[in-house]
C-alpha positions as CSV (number, residue, x, y, z in Angstrom):
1,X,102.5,51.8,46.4
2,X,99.5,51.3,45.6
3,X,96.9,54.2,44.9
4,X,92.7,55.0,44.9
5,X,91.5,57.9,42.6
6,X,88.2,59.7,44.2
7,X,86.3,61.7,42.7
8,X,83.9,63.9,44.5
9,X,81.4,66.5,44.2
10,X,80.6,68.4,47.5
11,X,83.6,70.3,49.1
12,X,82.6,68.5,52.6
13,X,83.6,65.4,51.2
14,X,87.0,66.2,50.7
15,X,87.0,67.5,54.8
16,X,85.5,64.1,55.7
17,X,88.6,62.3,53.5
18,X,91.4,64.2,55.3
19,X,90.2,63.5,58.9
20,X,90.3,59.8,57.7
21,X,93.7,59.9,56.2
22,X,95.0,61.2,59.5
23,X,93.6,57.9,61.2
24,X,94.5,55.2,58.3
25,X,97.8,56.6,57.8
26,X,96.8,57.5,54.0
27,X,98.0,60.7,52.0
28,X,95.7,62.6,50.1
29,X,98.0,64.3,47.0
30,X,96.5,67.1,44.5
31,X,96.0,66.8,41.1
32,X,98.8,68.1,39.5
33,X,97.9,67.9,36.1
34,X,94.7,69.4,34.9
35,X,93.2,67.7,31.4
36,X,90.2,69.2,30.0
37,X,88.0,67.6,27.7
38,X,85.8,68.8,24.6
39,X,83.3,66.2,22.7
40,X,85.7,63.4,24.5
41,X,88.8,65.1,23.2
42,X,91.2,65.6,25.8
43,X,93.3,69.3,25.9
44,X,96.6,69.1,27.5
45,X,98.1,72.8,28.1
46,X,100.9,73.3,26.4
47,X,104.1,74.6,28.0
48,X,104.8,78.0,28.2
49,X,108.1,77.9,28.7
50,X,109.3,77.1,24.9
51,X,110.7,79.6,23.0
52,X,108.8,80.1,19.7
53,X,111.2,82.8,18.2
54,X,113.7,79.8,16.6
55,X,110.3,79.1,14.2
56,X,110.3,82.6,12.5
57,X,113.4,82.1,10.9
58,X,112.0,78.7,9.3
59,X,108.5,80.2,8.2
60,X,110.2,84.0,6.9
61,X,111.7,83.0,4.3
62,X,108.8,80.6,2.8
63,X,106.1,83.1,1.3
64,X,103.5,81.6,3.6
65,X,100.3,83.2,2.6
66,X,97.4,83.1,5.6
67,X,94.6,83.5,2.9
68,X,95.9,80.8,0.6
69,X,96.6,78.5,3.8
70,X,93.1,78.8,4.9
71,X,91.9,78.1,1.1
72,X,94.0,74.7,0.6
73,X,93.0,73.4,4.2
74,X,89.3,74.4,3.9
75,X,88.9,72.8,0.6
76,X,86.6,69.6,0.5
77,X,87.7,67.3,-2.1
78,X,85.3,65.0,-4.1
């Protein structure tokens, strides 16, 4: 099936949409999935449902040092 994306900005537009869907026999569906964008970099959500617990036992036993992290990926090299 083929399908039209509108966008819109006045709420009264979307009013105007749904009376003509009843008449042309169209559906109007939501969006279901919300992308933002930053500087044209889009940001997907990520899901909340995995379970980050499994990670601690890969990063405890590793001597993983925040400060020294932040110093090796901060670095500029010439």
């Amino acid at each position: 099936m083929p399908q039209v994306t509108i966008n819109y900005k006045k709420p009264e537009t979307l009013k105007i949409l749904k009376s003509l869907a009843k008449y042309l026999d169209f559906d109007i569906l939501k969006d279901k999935e919300s992308i933002s964008t930053i500087n044209g970099v889009s940001l997907i959500p990520g899901d909340s449902s995995i379970d980050i617990s499994d990670l601690k036992e890969i990063f405890s036993n590793n001597n993983i040092d925040a400060a020294k992290l932040r110093k090796e990926a901060w670095t500029r090299k010439k």
